[in-house]
mmCIF file of the N, C-alpha and C atoms, coordinates in Angstrom:
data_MODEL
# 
_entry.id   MODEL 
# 
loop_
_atom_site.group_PDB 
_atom_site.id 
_atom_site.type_symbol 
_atom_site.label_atom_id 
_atom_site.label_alt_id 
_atom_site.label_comp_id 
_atom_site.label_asym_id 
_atom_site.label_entity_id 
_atom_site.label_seq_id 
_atom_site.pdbx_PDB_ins_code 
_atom_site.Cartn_x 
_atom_site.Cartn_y 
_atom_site.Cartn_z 
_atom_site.occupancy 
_atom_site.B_iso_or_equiv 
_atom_site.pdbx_formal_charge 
_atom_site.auth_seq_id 
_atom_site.auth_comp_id 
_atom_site.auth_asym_id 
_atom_site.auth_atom_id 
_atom_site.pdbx_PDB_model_num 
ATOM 1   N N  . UNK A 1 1  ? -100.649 -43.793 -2.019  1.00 0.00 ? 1  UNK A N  1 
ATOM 2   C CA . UNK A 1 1  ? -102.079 -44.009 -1.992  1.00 0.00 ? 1  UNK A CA 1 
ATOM 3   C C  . UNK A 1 1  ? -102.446 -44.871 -3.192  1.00 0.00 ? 1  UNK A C  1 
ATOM 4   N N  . UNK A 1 2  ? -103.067 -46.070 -2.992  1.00 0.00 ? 2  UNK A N  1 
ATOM 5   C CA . UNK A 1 2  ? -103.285 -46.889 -4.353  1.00 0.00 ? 2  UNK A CA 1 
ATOM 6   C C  . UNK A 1 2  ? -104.762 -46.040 -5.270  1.00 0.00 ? 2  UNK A C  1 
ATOM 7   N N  . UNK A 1 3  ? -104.201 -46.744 -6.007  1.00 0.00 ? 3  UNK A N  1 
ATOM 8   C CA . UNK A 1 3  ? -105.084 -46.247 -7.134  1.00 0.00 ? 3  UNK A CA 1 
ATOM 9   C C  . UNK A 1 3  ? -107.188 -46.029 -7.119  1.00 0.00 ? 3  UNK A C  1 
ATOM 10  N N  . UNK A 1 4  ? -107.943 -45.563 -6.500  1.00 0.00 ? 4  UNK A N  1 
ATOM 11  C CA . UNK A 1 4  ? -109.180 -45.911 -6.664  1.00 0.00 ? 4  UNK A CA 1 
ATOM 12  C C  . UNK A 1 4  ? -109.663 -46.789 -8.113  1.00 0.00 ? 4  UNK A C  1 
ATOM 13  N N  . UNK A 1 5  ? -110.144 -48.069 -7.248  1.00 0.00 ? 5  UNK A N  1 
ATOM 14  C CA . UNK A 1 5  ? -111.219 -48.717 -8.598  1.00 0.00 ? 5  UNK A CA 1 
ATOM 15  C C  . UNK A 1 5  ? -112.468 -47.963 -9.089  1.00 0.00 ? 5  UNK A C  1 
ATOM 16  N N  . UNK A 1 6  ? -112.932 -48.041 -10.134 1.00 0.00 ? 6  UNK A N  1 
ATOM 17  C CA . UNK A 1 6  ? -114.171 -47.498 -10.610 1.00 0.00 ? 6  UNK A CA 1 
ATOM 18  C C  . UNK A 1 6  ? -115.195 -48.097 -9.434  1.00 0.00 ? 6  UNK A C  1 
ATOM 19  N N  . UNK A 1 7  ? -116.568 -47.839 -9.446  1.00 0.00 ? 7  UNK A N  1 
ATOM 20  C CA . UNK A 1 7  ? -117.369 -47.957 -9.097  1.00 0.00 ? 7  UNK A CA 1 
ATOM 21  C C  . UNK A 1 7  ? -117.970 -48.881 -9.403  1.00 0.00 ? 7  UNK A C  1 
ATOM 22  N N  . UNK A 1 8  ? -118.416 -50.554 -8.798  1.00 0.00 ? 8  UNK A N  1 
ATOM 23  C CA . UNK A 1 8  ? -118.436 -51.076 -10.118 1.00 0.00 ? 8  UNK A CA 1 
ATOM 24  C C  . UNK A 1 8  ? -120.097 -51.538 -9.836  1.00 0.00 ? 8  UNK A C  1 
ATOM 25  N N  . UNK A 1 9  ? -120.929 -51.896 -11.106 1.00 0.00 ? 9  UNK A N  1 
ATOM 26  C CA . UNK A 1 9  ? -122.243 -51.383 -11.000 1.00 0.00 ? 9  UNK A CA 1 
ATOM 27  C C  . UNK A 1 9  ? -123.345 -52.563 -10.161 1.00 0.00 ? 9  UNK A C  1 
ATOM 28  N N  . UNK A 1 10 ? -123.932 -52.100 -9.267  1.00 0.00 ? 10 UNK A N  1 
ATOM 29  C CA . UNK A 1 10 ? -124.556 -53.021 -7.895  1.00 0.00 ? 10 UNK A CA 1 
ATOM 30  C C  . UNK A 1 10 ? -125.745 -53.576 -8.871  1.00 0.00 ? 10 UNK A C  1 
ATOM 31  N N  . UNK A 1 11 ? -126.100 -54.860 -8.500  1.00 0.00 ? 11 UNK A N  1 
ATOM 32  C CA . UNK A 1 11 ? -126.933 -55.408 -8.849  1.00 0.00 ? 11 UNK A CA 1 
ATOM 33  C C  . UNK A 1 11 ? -128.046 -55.540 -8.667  1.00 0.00 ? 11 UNK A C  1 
ATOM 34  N N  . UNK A 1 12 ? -129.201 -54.601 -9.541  1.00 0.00 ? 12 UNK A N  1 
ATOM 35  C CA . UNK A 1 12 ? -130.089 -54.632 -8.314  1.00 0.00 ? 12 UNK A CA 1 
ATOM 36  C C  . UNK A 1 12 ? -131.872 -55.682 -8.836  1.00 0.00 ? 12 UNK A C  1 
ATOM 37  N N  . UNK A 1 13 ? -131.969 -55.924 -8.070  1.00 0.00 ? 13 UNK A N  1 
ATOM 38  C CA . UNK A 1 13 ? -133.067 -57.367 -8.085  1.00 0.00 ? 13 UNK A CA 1 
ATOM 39  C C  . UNK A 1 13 ? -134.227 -56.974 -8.546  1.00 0.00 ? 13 UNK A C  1 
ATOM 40  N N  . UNK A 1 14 ? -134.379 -57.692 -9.308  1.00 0.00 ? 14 UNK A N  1 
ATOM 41  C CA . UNK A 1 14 ? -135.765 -57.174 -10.052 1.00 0.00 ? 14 UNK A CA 1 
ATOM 42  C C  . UNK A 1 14 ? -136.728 -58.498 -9.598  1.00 0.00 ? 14 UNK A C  1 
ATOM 43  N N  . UNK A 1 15 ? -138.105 -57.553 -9.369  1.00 0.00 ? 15 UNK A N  1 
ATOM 44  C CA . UNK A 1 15 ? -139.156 -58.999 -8.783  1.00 0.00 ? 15 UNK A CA 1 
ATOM 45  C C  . UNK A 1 15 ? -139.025 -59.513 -9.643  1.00 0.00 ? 15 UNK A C  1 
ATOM 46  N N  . UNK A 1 16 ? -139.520 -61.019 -9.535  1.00 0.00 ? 16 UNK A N  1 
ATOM 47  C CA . UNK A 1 16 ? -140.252 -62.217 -10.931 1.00 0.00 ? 16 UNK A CA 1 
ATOM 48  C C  . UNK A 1 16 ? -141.506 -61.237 -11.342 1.00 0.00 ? 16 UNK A C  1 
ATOM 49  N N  . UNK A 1 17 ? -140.785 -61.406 -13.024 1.00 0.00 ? 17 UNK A N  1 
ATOM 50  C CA . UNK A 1 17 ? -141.992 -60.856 -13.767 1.00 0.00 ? 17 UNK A CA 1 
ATOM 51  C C  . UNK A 1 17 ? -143.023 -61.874 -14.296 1.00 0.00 ? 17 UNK A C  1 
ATOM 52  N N  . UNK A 1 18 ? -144.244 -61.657 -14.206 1.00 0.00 ? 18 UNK A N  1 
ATOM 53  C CA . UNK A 1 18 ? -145.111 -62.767 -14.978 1.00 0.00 ? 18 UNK A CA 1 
ATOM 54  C C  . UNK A 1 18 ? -144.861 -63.082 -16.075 1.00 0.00 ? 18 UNK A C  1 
ATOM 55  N N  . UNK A 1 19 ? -145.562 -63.918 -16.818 1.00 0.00 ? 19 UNK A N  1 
ATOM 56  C CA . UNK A 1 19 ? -145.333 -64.458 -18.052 1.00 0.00 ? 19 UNK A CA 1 
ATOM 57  C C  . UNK A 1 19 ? -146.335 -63.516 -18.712 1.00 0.00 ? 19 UNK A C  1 
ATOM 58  N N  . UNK A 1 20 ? -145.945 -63.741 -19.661 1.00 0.00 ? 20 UNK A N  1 
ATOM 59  C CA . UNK A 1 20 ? -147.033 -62.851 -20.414 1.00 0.00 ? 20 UNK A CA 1 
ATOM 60  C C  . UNK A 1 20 ? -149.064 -63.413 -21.092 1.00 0.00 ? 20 UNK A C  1 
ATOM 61  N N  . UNK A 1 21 ? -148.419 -64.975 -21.062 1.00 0.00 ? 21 UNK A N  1 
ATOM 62  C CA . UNK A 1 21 ? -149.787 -66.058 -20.994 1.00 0.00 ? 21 UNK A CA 1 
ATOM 63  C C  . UNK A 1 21 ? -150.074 -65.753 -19.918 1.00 0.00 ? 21 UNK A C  1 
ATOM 64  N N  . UNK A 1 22 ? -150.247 -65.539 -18.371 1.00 0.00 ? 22 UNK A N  1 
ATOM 65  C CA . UNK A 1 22 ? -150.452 -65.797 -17.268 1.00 0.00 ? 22 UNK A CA 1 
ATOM 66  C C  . UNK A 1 22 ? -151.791 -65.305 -17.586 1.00 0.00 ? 22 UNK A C  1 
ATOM 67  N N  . UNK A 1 23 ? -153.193 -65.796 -17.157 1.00 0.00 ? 23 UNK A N  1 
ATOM 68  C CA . UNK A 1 23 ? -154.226 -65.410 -17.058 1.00 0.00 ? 23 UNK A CA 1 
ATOM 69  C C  . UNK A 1 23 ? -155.293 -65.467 -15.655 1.00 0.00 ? 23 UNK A C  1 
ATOM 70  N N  . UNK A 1 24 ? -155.990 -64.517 -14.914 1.00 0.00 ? 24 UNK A N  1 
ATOM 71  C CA . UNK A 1 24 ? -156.676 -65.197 -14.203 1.00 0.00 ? 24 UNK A CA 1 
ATOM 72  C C  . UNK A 1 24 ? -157.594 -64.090 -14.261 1.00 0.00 ? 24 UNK A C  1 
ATOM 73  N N  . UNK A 1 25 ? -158.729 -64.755 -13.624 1.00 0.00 ? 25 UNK A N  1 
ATOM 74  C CA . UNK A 1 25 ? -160.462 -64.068 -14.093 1.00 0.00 ? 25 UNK A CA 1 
ATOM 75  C C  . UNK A 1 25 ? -160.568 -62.622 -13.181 1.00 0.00 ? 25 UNK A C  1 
ATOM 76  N N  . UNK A 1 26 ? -159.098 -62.375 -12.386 1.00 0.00 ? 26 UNK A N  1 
ATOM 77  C CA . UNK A 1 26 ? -159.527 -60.909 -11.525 1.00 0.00 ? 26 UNK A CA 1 
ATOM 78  C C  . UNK A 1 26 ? -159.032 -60.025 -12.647 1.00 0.00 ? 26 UNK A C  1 
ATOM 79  N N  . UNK A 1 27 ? -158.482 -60.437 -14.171 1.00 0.00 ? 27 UNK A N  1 
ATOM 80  C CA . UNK A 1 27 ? -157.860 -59.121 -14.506 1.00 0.00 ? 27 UNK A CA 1 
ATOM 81  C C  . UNK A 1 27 ? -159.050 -58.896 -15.572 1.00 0.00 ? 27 UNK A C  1 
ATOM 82  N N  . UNK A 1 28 ? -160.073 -59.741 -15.386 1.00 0.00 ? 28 UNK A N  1 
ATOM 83  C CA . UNK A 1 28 ? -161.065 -59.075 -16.708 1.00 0.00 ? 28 UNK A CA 1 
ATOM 84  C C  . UNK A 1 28 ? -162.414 -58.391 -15.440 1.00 0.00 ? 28 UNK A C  1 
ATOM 85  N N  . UNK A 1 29 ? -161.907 -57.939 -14.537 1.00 0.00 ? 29 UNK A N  1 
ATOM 86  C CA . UNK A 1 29 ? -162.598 -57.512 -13.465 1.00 0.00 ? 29 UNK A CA 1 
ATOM 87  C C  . UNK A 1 29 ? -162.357 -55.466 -12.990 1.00 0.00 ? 29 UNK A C  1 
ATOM 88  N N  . UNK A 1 30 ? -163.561 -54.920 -13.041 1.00 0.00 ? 30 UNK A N  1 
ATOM 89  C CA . UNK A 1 30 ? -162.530 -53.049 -13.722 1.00 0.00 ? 30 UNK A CA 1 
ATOM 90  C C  . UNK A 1 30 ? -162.400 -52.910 -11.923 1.00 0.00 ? 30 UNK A C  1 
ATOM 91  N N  . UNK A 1 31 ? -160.987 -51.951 -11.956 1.00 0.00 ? 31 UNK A N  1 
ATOM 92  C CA . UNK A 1 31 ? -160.506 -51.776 -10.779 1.00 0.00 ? 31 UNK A CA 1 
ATOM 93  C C  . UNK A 1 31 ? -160.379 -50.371 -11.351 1.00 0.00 ? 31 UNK A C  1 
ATOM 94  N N  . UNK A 1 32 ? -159.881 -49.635 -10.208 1.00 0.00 ? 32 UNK A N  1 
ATOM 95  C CA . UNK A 1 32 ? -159.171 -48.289 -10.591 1.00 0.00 ? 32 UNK A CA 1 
ATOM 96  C C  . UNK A 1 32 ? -157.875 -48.658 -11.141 1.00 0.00 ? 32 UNK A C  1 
ATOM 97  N N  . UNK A 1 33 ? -157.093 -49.658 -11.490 1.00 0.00 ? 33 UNK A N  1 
ATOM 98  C CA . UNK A 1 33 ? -155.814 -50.091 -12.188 1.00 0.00 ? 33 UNK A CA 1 
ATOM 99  C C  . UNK A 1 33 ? -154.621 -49.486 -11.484 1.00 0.00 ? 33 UNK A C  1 
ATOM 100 N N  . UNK A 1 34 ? -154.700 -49.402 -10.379 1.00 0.00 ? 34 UNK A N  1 
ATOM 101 C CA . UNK A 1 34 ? -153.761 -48.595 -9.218  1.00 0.00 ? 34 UNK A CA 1 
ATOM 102 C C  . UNK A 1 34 ? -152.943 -50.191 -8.221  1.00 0.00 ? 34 UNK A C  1 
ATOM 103 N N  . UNK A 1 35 ? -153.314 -50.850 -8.284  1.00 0.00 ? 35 UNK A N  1 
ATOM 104 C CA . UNK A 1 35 ? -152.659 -51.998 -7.199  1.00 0.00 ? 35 UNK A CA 1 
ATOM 105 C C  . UNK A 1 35 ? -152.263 -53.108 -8.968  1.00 0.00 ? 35 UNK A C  1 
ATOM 106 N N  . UNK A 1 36 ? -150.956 -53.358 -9.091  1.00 0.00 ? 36 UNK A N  1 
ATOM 107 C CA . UNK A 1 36 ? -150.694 -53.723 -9.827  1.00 0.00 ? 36 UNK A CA 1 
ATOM 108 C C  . UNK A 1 36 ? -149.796 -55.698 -9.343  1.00 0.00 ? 36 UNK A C  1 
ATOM 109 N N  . UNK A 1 37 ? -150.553 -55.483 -8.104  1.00 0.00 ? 37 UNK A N  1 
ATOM 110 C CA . UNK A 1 37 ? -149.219 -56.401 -6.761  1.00 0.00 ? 37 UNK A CA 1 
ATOM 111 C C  . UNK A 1 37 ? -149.839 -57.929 -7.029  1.00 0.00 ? 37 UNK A C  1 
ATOM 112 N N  . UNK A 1 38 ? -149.519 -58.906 -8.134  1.00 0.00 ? 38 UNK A N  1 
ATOM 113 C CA . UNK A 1 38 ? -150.120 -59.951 -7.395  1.00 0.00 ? 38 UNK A CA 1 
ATOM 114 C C  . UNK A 1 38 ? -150.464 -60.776 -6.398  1.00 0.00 ? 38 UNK A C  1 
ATOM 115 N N  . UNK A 1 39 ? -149.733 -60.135 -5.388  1.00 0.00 ? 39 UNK A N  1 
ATOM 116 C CA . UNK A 1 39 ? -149.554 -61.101 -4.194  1.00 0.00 ? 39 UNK A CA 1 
ATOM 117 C C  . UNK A 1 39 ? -151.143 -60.605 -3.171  1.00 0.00 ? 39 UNK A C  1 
ATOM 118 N N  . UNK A 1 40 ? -151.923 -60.087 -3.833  1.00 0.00 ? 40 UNK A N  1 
ATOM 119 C CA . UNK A 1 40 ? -153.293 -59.872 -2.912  1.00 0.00 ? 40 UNK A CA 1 
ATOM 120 C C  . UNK A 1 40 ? -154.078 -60.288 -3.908  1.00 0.00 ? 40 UNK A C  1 
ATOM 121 N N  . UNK A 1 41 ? -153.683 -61.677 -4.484  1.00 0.00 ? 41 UNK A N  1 
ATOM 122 C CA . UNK A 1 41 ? -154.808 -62.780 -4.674  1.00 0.00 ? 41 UNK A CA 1 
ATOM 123 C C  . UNK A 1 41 ? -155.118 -63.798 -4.204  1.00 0.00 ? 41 UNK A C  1 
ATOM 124 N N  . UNK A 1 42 ? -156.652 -63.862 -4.138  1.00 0.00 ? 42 UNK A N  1 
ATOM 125 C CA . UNK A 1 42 ? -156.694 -64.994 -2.873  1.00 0.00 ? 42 UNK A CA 1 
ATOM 126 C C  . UNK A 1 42 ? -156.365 -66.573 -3.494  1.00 0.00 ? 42 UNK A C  1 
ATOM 127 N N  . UNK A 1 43 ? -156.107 -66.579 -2.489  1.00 0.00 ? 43 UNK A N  1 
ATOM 128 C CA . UNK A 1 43 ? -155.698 -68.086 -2.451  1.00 0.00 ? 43 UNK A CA 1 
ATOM 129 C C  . UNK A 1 43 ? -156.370 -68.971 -3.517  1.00 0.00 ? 43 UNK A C  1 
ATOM 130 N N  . UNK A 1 44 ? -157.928 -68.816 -3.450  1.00 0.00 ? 44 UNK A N  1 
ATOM 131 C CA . UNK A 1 44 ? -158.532 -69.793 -4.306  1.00 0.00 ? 44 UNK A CA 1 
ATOM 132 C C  . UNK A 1 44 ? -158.864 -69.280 -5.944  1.00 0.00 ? 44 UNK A C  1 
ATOM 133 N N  . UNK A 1 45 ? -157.485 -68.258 -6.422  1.00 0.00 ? 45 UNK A N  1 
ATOM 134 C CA . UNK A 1 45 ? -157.545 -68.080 -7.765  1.00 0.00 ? 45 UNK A CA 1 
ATOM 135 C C  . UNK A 1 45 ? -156.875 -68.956 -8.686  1.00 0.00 ? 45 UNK A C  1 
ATOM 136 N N  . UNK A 1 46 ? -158.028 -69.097 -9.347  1.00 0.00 ? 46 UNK A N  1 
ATOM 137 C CA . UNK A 1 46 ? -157.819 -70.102 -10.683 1.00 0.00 ? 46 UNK A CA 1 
ATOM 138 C C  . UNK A 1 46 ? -157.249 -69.159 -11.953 1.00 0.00 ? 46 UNK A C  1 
ATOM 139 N N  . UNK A 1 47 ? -155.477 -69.784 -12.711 1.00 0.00 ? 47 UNK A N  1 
ATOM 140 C CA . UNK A 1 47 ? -155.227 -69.528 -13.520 1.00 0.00 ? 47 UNK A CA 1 
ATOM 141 C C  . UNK A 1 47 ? -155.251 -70.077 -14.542 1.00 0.00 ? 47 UNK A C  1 
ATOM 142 N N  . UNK A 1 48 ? -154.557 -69.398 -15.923 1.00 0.00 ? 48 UNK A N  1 
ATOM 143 C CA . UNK A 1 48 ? -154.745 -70.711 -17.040 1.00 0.00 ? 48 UNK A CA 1 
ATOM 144 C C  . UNK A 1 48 ? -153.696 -69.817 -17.554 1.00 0.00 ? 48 UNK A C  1 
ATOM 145 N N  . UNK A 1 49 ? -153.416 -70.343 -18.754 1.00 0.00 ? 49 UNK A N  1 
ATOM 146 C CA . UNK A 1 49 ? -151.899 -69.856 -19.689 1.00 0.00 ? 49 UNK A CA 1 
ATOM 147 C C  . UNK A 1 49 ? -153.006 -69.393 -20.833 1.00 0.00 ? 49 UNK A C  1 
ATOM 148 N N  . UNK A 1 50 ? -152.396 -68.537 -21.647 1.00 0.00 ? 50 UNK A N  1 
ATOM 149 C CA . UNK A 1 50 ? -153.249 -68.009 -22.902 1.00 0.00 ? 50 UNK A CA 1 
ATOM 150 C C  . UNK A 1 50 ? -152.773 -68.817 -24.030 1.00 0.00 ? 50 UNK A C  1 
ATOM 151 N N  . UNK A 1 51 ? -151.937 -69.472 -24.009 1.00 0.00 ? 51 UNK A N  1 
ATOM 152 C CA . UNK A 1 51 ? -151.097 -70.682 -25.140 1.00 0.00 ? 51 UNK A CA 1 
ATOM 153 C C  . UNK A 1 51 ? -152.229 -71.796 -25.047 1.00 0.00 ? 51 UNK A C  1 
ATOM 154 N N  . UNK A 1 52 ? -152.257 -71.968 -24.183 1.00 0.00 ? 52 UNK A N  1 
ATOM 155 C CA . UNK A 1 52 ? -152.955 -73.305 -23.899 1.00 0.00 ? 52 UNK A CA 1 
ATOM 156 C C  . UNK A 1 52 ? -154.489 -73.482 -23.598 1.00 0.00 ? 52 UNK A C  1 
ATOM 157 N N  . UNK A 1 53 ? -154.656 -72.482 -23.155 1.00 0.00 ? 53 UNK A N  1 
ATOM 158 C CA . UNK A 1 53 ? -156.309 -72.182 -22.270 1.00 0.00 ? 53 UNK A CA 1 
ATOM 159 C C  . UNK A 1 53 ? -156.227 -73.362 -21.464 1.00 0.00 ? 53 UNK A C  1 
ATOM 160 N N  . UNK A 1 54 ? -155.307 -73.647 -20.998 1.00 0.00 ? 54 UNK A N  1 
ATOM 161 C CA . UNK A 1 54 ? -155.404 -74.540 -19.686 1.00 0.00 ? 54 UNK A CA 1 
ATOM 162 C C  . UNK A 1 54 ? -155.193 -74.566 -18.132 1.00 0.00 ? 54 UNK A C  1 
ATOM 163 N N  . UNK A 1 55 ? -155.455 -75.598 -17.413 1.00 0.00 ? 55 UNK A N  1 
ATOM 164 C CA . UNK A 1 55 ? -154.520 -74.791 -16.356 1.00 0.00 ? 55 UNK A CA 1 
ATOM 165 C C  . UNK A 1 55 ? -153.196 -75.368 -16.417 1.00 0.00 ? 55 UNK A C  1 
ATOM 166 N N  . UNK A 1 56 ? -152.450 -75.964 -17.052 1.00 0.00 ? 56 UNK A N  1 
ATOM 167 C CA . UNK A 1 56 ? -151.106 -76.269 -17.379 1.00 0.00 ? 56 UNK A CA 1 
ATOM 168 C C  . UNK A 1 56 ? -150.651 -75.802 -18.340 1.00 0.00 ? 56 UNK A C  1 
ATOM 169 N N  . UNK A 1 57 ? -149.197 -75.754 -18.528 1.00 0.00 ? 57 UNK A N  1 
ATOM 170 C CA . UNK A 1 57 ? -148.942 -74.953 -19.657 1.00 0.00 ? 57 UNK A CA 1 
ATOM 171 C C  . UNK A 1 57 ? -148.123 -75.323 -20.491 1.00 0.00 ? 57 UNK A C  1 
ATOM 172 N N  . UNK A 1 58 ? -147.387 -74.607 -22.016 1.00 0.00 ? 58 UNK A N  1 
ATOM 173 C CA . UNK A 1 58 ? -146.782 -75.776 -22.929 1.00 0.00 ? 58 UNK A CA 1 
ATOM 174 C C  . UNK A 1 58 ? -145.796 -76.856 -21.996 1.00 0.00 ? 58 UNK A C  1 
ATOM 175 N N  . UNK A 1 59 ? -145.597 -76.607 -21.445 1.00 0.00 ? 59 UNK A N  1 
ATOM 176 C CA . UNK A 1 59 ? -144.607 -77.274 -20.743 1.00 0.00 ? 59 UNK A CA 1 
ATOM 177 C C  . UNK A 1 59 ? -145.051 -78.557 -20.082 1.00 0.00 ? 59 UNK A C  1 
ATOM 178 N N  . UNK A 1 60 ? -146.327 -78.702 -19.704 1.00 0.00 ? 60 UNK A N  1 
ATOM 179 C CA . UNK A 1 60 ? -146.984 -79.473 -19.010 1.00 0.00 ? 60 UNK A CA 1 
ATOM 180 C C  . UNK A 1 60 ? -146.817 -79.531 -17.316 1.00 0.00 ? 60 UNK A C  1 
ATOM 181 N N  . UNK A 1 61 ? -146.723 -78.011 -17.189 1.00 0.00 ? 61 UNK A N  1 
ATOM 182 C CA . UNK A 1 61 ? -146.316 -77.837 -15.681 1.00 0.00 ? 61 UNK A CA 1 
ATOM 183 C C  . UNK A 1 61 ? -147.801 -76.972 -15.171 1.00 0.00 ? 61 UNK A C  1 
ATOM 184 N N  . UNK A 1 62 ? -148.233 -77.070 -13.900 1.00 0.00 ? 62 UNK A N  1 
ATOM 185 C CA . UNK A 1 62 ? -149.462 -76.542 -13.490 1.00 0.00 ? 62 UNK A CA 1 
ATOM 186 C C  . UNK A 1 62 ? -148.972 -75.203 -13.686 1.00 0.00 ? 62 UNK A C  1 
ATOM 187 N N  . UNK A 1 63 ? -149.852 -74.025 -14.270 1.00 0.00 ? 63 UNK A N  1 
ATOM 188 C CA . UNK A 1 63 ? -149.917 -72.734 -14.224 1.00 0.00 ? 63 UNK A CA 1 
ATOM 189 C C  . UNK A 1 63 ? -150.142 -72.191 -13.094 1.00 0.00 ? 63 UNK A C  1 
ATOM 190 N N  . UNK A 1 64 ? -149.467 -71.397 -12.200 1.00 0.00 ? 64 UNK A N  1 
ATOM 191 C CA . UNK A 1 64 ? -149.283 -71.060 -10.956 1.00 0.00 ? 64 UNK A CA 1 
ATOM 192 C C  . UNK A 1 64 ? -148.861 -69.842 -10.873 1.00 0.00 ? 64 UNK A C  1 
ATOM 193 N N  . UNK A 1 65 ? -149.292 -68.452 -10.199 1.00 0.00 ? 65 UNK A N  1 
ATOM 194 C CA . UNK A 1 65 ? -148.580 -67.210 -9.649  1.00 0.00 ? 65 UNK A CA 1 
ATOM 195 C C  . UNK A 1 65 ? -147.312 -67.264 -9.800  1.00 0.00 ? 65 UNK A C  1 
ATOM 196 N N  . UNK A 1 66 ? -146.745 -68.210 -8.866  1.00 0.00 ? 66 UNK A N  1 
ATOM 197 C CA . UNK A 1 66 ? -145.336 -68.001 -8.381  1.00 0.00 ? 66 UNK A CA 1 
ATOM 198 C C  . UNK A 1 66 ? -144.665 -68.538 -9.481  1.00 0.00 ? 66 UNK A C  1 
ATOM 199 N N  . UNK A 1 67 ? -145.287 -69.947 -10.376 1.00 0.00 ? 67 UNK A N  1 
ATOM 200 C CA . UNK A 1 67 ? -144.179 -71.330 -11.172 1.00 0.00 ? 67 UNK A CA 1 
ATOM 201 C C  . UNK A 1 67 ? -144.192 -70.070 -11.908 1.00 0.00 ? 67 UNK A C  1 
ATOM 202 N N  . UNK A 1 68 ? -145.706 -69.194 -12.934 1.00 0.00 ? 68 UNK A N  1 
ATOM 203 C CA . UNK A 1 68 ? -145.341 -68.832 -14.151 1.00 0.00 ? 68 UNK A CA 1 
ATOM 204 C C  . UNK A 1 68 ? -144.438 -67.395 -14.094 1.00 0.00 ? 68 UNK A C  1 
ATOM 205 N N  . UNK A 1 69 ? -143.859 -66.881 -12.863 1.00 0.00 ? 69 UNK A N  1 
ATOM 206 C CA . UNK A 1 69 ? -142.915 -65.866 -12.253 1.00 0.00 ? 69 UNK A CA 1 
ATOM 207 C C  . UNK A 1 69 ? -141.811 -66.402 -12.752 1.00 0.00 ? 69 UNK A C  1 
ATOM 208 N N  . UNK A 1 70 ? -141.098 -67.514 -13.091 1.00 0.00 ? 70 UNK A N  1 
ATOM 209 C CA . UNK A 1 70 ? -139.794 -67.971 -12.592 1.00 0.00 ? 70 UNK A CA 1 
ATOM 210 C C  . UNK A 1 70 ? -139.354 -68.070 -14.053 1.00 0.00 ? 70 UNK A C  1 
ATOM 211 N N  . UNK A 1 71 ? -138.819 -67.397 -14.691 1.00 0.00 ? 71 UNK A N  1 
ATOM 212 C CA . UNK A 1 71 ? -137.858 -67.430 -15.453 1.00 0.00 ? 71 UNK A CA 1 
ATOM 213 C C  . UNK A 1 71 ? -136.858 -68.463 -16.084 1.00 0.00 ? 71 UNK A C  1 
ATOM 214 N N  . UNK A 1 72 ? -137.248 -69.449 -15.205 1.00 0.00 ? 72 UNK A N  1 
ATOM 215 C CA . UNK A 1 72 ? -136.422 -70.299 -15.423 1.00 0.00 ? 72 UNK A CA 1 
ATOM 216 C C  . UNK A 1 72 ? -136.985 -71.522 -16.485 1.00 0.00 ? 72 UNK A C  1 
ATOM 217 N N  . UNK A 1 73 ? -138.674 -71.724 -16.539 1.00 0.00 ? 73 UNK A N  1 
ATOM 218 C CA . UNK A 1 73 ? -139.051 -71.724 -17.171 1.00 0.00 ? 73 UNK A CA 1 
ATOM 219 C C  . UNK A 1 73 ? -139.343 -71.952 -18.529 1.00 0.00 ? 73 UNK A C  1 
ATOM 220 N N  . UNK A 1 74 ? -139.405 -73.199 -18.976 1.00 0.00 ? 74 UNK A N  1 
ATOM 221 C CA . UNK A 1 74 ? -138.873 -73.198 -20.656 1.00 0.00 ? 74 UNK A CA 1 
ATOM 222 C C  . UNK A 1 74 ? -139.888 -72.438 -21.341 1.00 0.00 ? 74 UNK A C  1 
ATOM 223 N N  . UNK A 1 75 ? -141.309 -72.249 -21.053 1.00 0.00 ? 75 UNK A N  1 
ATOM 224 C CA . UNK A 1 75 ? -142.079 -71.155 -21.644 1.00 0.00 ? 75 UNK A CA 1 
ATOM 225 C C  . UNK A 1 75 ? -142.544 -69.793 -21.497 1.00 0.00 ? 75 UNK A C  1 
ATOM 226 N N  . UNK A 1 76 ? -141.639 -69.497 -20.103 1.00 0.00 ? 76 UNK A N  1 
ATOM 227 C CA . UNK A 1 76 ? -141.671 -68.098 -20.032 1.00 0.00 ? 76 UNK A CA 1 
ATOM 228 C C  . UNK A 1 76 ? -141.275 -67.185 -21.008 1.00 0.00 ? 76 UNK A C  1 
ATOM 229 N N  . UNK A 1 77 ? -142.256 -66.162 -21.212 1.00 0.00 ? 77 UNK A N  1 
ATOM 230 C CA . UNK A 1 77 ? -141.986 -64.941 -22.074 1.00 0.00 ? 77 UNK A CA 1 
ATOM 231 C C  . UNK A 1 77 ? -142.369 -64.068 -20.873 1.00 0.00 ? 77 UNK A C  1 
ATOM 232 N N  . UNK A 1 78 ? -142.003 -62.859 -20.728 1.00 0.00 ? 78 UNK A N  1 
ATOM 233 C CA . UNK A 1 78 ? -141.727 -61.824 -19.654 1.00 0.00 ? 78 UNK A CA 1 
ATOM 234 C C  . UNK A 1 78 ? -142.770 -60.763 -20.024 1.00 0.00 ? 78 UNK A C  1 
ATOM 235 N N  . UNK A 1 79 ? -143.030 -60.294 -19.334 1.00 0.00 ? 79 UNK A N  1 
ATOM 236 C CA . UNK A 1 79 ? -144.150 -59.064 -20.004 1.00 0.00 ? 79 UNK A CA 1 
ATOM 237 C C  . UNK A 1 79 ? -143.629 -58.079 -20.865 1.00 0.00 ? 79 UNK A C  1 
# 
């Protein structure tokens, strides 16, 4: 009977975290703080970066839900 390998440890996927600049005008808005999901913002939300107060960011890339998610990112900082 060969030898059992260890177990070896599964990888498991973590959503894109925002940036930590990421800003948009629903979070200065009081909720019960229970839906934490960005993806039930509408379409026509305007963001800006807190580095910059712009809507682009150091990078000179448009500030976006999804762009300022991506890690990949030369100015991402993670929450």
């Amino acid at each position: 009977m060969p030898d059992a390998e260890p177990d070896e440890p599964t990888a498991v996927e973590r959503p894109n975290i925002p940036c930590r600049h990421l800003r948009h005008q629903g979070m200065y808005v009081f909720t019960d703080g229970r839906s934490r999901d960005l993806d039930q913002d509408y379409d026509s939300t305007i963001y800006w970066c807190l580095k910059t107060m712009k809507g682009y960011g150091p990078d000179d890339e448009p500030v976006e839900r999804r762009d300022c998610c991506d890690p990949a990112r030369s100015c991402h900082e993670p929450l």
